[in-house]
PDB file of N, H, CA, C and O in Angstrom:
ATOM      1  N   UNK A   1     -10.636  -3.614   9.626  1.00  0.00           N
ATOM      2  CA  UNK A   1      -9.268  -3.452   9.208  1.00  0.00           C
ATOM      3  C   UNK A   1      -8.879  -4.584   8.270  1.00  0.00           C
ATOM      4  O   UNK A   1      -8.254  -4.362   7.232  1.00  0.00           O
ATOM      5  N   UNK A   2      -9.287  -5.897   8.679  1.00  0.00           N
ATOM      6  H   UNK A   2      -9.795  -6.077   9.522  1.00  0.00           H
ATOM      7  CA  UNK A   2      -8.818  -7.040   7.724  1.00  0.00           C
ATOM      8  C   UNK A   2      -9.437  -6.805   6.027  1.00  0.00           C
ATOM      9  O   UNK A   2      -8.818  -7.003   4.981  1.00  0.00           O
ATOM     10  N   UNK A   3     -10.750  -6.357   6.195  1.00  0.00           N
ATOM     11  H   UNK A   3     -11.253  -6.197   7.045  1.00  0.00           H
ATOM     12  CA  UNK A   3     -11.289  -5.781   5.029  1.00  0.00           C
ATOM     13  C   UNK A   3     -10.397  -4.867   3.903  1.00  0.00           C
ATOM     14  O   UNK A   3     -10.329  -5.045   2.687  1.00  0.00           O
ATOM     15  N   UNK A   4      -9.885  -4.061   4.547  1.00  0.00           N
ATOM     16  H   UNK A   4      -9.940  -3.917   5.535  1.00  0.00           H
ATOM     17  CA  UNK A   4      -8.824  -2.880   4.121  1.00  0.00           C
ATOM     18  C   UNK A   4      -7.912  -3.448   3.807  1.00  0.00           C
ATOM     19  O   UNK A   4      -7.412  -2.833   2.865  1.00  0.00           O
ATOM     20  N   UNK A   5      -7.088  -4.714   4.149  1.00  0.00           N
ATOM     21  H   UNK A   5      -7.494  -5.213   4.915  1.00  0.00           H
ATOM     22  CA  UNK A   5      -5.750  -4.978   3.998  1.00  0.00           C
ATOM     23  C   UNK A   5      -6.137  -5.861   3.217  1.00  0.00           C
ATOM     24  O   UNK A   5      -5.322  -6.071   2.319  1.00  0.00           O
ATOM     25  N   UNK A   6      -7.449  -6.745   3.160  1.00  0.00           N
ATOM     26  H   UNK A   6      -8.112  -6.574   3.890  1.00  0.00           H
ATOM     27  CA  UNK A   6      -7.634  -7.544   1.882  1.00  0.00           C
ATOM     28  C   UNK A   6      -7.683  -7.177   0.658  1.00  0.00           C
ATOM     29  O   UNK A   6      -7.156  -7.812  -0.256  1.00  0.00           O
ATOM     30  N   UNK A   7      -8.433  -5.929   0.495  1.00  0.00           N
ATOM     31  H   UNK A   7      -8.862  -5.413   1.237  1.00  0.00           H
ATOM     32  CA  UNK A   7      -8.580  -4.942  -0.574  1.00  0.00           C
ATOM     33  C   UNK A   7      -7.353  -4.392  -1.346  1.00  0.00           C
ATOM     34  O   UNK A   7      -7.159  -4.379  -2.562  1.00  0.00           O
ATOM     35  N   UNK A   8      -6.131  -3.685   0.241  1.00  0.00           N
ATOM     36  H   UNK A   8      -6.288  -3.695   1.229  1.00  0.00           H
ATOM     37  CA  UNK A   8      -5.035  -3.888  -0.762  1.00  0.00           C
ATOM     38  C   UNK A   8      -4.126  -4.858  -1.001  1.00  0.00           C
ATOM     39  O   UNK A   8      -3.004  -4.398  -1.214  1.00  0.00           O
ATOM     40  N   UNK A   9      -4.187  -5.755  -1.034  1.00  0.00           N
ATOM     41  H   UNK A   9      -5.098  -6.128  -0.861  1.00  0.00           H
ATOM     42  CA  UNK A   9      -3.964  -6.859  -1.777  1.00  0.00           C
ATOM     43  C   UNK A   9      -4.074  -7.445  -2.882  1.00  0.00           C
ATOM     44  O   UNK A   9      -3.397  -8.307  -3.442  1.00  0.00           O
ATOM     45  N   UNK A  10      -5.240  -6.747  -3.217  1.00  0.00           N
ATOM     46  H   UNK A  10      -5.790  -6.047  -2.762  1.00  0.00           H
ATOM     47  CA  UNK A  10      -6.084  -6.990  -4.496  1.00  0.00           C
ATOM     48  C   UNK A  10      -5.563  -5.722  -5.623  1.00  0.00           C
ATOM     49  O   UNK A  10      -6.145  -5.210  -6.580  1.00  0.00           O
ATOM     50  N   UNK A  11      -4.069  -5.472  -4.967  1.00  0.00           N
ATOM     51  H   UNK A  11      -3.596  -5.888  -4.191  1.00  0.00           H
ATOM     52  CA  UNK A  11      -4.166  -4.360  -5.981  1.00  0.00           C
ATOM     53  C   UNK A  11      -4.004  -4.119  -7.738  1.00  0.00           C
ATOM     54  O   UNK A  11      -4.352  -3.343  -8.629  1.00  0.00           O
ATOM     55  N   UNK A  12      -3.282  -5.275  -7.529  1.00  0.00           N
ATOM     56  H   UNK A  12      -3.000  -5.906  -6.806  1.00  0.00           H
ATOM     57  CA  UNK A  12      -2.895  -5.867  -9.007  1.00  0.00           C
ATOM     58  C   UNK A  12      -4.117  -6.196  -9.687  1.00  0.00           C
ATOM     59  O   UNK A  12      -3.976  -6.304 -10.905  1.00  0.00           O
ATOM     60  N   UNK A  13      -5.320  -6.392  -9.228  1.00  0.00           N
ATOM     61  H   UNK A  13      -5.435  -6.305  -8.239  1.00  0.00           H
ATOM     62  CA  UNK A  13      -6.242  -6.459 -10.169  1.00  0.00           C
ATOM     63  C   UNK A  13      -7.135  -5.372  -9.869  1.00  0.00           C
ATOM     64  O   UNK A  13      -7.849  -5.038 -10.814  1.00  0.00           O
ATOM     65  N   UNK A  14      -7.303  -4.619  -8.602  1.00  0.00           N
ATOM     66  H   UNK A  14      -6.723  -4.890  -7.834  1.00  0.00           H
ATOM     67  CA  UNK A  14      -8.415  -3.212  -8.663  1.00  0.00           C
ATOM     68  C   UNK A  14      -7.253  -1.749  -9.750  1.00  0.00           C
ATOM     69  O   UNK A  14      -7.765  -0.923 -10.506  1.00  0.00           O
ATOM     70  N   UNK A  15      -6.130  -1.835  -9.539  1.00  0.00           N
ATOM     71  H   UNK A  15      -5.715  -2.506  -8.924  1.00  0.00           H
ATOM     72  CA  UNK A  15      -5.603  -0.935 -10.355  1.00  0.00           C
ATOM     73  C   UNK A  15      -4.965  -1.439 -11.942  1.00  0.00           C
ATOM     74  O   UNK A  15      -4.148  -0.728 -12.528  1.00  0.00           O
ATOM     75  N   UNK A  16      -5.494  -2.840 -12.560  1.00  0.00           N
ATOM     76  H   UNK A  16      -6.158  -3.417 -12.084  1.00  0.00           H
ATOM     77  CA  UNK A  16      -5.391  -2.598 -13.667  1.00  0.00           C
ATOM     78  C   UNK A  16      -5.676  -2.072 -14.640  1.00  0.00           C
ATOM     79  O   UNK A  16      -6.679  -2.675 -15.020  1.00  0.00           O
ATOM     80  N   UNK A  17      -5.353  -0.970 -15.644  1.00  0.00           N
ATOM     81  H   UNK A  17      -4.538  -0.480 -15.335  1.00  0.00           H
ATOM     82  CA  UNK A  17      -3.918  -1.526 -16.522  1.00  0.00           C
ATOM     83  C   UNK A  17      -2.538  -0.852 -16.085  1.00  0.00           C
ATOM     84  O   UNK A  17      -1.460  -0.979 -16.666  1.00  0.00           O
ATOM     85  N   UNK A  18      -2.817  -0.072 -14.880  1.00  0.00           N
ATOM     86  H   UNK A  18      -3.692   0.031 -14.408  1.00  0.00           H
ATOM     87  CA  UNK A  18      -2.037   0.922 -14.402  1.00  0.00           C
ATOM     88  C   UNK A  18      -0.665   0.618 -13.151  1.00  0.00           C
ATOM     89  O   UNK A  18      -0.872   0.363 -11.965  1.00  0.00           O
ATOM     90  N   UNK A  19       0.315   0.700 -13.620  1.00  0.00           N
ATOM     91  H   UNK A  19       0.483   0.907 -14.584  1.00  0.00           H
ATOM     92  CA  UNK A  19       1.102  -0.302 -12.450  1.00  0.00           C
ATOM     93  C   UNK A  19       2.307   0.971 -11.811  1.00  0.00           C
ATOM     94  O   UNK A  19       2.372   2.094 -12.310  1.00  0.00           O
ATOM     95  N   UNK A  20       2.855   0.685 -11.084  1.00  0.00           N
ATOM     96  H   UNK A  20       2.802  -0.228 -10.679  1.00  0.00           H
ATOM     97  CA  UNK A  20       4.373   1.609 -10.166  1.00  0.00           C
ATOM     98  C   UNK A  20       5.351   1.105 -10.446  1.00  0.00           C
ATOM     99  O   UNK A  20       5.976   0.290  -9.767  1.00  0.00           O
ATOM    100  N   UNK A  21       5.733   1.711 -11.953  1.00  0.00           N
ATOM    101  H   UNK A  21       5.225   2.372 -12.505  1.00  0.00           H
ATOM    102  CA  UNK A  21       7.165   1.199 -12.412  1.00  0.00           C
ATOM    103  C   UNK A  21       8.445   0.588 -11.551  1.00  0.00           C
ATOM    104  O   UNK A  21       9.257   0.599 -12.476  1.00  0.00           O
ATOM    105  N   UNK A  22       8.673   0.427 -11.206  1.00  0.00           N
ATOM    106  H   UNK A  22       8.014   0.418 -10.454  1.00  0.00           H
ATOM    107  CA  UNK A  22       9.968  -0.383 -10.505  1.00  0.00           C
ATOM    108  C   UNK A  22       9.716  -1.190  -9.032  1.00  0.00           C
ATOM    109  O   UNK A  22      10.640  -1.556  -8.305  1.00  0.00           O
ATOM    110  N   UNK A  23       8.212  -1.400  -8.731  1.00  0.00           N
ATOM    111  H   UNK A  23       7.462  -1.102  -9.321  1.00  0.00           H
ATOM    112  CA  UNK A  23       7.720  -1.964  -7.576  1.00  0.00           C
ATOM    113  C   UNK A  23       7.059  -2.815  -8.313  1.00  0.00           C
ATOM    114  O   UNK A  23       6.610  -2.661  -9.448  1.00  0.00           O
ATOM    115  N   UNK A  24       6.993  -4.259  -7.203  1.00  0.00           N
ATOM    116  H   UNK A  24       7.358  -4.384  -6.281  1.00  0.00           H
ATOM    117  CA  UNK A  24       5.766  -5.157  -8.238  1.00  0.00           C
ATOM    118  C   UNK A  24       4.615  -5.332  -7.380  1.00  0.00           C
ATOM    119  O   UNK A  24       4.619  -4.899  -6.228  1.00  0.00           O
ATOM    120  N   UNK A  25       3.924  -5.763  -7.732  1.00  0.00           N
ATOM    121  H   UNK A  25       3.921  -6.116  -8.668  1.00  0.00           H
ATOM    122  CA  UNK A  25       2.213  -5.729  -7.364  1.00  0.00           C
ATOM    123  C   UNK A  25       2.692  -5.740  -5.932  1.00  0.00           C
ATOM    124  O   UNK A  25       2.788  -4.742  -5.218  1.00  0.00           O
ATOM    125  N   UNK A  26       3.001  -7.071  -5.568  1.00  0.00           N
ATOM    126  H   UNK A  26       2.922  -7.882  -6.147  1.00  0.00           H
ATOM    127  CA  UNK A  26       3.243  -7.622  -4.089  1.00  0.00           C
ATOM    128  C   UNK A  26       4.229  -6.046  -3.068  1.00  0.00           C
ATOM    129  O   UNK A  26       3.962  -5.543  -1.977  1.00  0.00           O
ATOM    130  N   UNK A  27       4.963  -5.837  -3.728  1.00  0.00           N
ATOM    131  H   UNK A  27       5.180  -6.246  -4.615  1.00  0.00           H
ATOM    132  CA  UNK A  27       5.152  -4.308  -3.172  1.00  0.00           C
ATOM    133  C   UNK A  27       4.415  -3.802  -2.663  1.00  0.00           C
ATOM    134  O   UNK A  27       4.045  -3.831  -1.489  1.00  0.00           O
ATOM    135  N   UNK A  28       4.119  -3.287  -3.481  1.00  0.00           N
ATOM    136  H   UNK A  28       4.419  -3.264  -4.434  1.00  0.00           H
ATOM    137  CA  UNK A  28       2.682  -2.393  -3.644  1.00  0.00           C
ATOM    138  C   UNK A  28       1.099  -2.085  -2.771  1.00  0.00           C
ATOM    139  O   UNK A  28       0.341  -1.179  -2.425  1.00  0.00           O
ATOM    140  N   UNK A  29       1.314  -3.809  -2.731  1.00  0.00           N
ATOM    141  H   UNK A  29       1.930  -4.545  -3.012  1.00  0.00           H
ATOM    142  CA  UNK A  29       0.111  -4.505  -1.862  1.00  0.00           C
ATOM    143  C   UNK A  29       0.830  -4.347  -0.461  1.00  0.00           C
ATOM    144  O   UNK A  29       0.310  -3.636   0.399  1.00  0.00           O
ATOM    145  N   UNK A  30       2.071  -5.033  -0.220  1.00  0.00           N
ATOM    146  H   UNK A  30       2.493  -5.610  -0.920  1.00  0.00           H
ATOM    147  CA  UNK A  30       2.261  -4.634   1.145  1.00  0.00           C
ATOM    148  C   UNK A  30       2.242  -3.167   1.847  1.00  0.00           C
ATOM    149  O   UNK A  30       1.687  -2.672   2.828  1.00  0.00           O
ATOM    150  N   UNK A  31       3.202  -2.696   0.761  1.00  0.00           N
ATOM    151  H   UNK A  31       3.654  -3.098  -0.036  1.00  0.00           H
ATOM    152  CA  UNK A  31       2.801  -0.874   1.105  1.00  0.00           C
ATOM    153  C   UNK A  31       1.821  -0.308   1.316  1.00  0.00           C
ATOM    154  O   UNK A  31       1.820   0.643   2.098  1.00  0.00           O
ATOM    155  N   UNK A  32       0.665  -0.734   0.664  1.00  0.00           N
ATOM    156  H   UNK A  32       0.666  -1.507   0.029  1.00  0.00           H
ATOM    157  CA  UNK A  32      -0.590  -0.219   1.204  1.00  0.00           C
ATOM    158  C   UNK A  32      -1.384  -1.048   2.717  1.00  0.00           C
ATOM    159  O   UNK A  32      -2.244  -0.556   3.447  1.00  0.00           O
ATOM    160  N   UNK A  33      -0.872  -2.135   2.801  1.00  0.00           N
ATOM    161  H   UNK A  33      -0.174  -2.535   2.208  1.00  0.00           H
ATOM    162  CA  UNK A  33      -1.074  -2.873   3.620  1.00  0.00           C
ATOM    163  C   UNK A  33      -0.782  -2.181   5.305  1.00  0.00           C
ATOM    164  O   UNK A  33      -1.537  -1.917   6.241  1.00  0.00           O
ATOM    165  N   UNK A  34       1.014  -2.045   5.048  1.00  0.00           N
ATOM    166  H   UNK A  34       1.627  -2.259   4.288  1.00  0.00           H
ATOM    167  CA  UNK A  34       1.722  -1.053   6.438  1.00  0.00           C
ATOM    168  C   UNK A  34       0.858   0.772   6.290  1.00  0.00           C
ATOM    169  O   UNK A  34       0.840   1.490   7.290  1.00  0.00           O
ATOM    170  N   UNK A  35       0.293   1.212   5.079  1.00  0.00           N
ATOM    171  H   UNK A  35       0.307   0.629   4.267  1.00  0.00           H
ATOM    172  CA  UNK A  35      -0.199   2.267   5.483  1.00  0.00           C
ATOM    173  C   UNK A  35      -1.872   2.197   6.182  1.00  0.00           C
ATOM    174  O   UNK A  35      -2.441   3.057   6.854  1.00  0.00           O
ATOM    175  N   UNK A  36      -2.358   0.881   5.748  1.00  0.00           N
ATOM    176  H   UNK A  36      -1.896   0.182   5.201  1.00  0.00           H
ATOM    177  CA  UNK A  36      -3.506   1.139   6.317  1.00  0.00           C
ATOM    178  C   UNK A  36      -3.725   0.454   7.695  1.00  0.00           C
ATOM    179  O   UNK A  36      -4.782   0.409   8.324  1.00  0.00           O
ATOM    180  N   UNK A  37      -2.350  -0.146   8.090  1.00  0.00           N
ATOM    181  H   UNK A  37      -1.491  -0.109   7.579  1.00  0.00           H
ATOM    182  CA  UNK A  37      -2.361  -0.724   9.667  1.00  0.00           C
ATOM    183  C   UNK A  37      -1.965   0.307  10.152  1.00  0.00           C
ATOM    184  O   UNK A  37      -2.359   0.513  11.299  1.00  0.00           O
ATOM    185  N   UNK A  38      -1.145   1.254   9.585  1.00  0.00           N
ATOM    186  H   UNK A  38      -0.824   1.087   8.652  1.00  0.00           H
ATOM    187  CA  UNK A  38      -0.695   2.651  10.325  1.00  0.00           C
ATOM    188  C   UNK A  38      -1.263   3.567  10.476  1.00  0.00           C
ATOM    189  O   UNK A  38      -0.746   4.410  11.209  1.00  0.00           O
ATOM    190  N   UNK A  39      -3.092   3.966   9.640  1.00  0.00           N
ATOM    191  H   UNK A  39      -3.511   3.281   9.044  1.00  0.00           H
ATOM    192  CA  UNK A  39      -3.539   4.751  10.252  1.00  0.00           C
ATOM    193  C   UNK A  39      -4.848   3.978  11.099  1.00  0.00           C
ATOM    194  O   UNK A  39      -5.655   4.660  11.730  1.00  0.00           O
ATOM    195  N   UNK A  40      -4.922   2.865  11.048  1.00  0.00           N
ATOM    196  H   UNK A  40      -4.266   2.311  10.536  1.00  0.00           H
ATOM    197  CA  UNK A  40      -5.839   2.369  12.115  1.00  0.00           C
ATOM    198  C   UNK A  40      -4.908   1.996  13.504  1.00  0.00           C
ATOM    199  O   UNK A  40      -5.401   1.934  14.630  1.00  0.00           O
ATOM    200  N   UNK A  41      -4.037   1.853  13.319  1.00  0.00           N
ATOM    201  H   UNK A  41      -3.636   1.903  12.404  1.00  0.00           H
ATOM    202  CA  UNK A  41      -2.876   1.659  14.544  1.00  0.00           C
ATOM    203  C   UNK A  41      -2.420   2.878  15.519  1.00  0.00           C
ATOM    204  O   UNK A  41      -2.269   3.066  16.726  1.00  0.00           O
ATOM    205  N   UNK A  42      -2.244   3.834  13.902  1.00  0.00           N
ATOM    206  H   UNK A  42      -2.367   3.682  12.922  1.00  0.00           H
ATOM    207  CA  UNK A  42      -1.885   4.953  14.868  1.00  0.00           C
ATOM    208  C   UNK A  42      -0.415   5.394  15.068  1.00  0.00           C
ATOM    209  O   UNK A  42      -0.144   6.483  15.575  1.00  0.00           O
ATOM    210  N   UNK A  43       0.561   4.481  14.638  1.00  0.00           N
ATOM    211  H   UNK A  43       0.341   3.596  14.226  1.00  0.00           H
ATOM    212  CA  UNK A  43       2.207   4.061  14.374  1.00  0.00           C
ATOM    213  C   UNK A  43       2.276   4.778  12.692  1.00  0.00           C
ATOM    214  O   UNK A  43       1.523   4.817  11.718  1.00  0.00           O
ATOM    215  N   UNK A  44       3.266   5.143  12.948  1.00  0.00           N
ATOM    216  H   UNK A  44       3.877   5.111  13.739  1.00  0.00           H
ATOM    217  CA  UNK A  44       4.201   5.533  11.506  1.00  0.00           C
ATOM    218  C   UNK A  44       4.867   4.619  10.961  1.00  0.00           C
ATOM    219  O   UNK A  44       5.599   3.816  11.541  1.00  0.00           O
ATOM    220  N   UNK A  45       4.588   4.713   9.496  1.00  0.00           N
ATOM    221  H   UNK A  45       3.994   5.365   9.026  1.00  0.00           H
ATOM    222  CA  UNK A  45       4.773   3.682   8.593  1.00  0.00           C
ATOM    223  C   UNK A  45       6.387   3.438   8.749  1.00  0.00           C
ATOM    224  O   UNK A  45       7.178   4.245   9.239  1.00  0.00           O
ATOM    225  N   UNK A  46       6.686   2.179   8.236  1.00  0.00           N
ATOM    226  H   UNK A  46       6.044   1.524   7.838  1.00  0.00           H
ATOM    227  CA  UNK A  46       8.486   2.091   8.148  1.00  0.00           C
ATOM    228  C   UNK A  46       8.805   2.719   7.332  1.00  0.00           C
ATOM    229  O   UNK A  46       8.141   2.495   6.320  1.00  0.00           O
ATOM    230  N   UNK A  47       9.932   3.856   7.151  1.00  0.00           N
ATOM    231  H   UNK A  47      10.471   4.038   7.973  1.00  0.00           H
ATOM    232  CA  UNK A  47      10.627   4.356   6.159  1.00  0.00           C
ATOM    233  C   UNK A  47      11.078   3.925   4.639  1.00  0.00           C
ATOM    234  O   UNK A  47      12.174   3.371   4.557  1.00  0.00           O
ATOM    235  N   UNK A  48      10.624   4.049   3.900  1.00  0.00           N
ATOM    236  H   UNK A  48       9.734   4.499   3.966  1.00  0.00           H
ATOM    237  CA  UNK A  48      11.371   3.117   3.046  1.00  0.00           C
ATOM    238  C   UNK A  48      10.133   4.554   1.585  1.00  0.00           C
ATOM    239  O   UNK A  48       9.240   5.390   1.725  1.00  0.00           O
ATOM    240  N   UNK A  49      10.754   4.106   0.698  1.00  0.00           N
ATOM    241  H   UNK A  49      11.479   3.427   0.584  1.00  0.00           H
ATOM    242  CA  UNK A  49      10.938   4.801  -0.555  1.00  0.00           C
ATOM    243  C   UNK A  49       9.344   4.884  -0.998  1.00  0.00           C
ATOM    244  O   UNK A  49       8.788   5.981  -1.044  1.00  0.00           O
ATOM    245  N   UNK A  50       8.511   3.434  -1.382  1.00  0.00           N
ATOM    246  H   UNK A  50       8.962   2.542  -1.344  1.00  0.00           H
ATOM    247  CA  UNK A  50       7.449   3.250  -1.367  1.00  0.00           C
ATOM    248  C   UNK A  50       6.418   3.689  -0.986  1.00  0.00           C
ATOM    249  O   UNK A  50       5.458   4.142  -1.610  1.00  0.00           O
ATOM    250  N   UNK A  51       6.833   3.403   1.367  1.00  0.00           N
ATOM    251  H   UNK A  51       7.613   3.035   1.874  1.00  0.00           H
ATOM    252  CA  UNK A  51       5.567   4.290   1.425  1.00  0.00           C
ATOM    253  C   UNK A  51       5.303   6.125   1.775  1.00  0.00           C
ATOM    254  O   UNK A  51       4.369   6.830   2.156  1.00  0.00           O
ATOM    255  N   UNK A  52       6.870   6.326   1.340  1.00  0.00           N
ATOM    256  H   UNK A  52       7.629   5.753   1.031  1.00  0.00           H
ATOM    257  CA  UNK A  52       6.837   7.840   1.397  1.00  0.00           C
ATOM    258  C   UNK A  52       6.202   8.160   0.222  1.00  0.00           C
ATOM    259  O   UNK A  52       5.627   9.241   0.344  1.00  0.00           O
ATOM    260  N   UNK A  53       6.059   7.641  -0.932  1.00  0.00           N
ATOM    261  H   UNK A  53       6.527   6.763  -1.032  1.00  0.00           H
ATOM    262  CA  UNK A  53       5.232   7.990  -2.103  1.00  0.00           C
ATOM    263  C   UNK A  53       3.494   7.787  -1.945  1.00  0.00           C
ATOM    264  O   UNK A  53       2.624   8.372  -2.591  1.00  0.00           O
ATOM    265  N   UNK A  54       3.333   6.820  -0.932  1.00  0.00           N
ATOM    266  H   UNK A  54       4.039   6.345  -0.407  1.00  0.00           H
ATOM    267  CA  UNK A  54       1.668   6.482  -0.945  1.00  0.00           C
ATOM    268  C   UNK A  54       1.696   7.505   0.246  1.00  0.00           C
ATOM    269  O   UNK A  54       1.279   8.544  -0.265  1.00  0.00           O
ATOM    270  N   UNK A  55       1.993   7.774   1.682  1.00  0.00           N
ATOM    271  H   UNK A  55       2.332   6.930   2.097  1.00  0.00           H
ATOM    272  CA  UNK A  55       1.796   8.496   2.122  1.00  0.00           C
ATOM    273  C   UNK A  55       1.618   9.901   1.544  1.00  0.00           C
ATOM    274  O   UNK A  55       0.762  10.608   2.075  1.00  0.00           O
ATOM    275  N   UNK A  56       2.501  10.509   0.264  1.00  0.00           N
ATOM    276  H   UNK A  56       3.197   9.934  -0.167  1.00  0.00           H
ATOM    277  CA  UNK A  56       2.238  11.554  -0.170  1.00  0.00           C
ATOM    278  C   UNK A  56       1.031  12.066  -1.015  1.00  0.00           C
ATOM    279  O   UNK A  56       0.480  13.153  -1.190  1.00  0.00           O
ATOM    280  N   UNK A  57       0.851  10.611  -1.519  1.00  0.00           N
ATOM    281  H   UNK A  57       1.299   9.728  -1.376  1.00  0.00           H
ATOM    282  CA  UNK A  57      -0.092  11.003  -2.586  1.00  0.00           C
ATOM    283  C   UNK A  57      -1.935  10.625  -2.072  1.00  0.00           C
ATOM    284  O   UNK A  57      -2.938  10.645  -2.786  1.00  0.00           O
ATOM    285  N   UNK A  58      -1.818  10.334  -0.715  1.00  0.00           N
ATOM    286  H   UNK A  58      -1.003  10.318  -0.134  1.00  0.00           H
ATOM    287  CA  UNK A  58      -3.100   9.985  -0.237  1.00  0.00           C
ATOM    288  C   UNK A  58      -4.149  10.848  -0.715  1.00  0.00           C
ATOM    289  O   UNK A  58      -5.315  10.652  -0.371  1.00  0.00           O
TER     290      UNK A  58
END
């Protein structure tokens, strides 16, 4: 799991030149962060705008 959450972290440089207009990296990184503790956890992500978009687009 720490592997996974390191990775997204790294997102600002594994998804360059490509970015999520009005979120910044660190967003981004956390959002993927709460989705990938949430499916190794097993808990639903916190509500919020962000990760209803990564949840959708998995």
């Amino acid at each position: 799991m720490q592997m996974a959450i390191d990775a997204s972290q790294r997102y600002g440089i594994i998804a360059y030149p490509f970015n999520w207009d009005g979120y910044s990296t660190e967003e981004v990184a956390n959002a993927y962060t709460q989705y990938i503790e949430s499916m190794f956890l097993g808990e639903p992500m916190p509500a919020a705008e962000l990760n209803s978009l990564i949840k959708k687009n998995r």
